[in-house]
N, C-alpha and C positions, 0 to 999 in steps of 0.2 A: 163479436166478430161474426159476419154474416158465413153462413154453410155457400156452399155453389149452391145447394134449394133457395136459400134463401135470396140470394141475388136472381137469380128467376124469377122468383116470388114476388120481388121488388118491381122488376123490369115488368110483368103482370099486371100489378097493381096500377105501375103508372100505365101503360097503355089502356086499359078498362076504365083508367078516371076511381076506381075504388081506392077507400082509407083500408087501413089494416082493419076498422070493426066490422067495414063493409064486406072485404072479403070472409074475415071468421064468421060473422053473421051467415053468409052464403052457404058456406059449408059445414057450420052447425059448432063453432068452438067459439072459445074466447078470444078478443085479441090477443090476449095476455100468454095464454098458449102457443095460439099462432107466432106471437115473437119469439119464445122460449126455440118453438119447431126451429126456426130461421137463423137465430144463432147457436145453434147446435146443443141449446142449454137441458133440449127433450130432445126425444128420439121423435123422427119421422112415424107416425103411424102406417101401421099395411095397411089400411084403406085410404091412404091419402090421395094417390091417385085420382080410386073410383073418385073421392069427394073433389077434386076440380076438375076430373072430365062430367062428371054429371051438372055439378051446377055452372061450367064456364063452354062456350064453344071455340075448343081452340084447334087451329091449321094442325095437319096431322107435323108439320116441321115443330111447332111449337109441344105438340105431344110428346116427340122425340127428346127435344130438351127439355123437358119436364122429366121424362121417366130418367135419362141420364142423369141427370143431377141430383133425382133423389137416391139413384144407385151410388153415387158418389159421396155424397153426403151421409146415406146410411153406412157408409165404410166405417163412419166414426162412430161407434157407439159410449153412450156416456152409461156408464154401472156406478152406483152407490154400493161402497165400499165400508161404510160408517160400522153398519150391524154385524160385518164379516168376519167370522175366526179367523185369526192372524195367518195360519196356513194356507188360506183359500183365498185373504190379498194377496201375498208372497207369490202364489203361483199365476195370480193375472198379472200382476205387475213383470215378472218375467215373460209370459208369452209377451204381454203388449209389448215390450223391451227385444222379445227374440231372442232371447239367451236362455231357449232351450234348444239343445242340439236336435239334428232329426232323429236321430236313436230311441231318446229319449218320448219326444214328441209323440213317436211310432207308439210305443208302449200305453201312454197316457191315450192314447184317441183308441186303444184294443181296451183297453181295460174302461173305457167309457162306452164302448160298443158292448160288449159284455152286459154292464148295468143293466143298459137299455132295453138290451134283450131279454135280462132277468125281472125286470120290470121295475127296477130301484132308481 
């Protein structure tokens, strides 16, 4: 299933006349990547942008719907859970779910500021 990047992506491709190698090629990835990006099967990279504002000229409108949609799209992030102690799925799968109260929430985000700050 295509991400909203991904259908920009699309809508892109056919206006420029590029195949999906031509754009990966432009911007320095695989296609294979590049589809993975589009159906949400990878994560957006952070320089995905710089990489189609540098190699594409596109209308500051069409910049606009590029940066939105990859904000959109990165809402979903995809985590590999495979190698994870059973504690540390339990408690993504509850936030991603939202059945942790804010109380609770509160606690967990001081006690993760803390770490941070202790350097762990």
């Amino acid at each position: 299933m295509l991400t909203e990047f991904g259908k920009v992506m699309r809508i892109i491709r056919i206006n420029t006349g590029d195949s999906m190698r031509d754009m990966a090629a432009k911007i320095g990835m695989s296609a294979t990547y590049l589809s993975a990006i589009e159906t949400g099967k990878r994560n957006i990279p952070a320089n995905m942008e710089e990489l189609l504002f540098t190699n594409y000229n596109f209308s500051d409108k069409d910049k606009k719907k590029i940066k939105d949609s990859i904000e959109k799209s990165a809402a979903q992030v995809k985590i590999n859970l495979t190698e994870m102690a059973d504690k540390k799925k339990k408690l993504i799968y509850k936030l991603s779910k939202g059945d942790i109260d804010e109380e609770t929430l509160d606690r967990l985000c001081e006690i993760i500021s803390e770490k941070e700050k202790e350097g762990k």
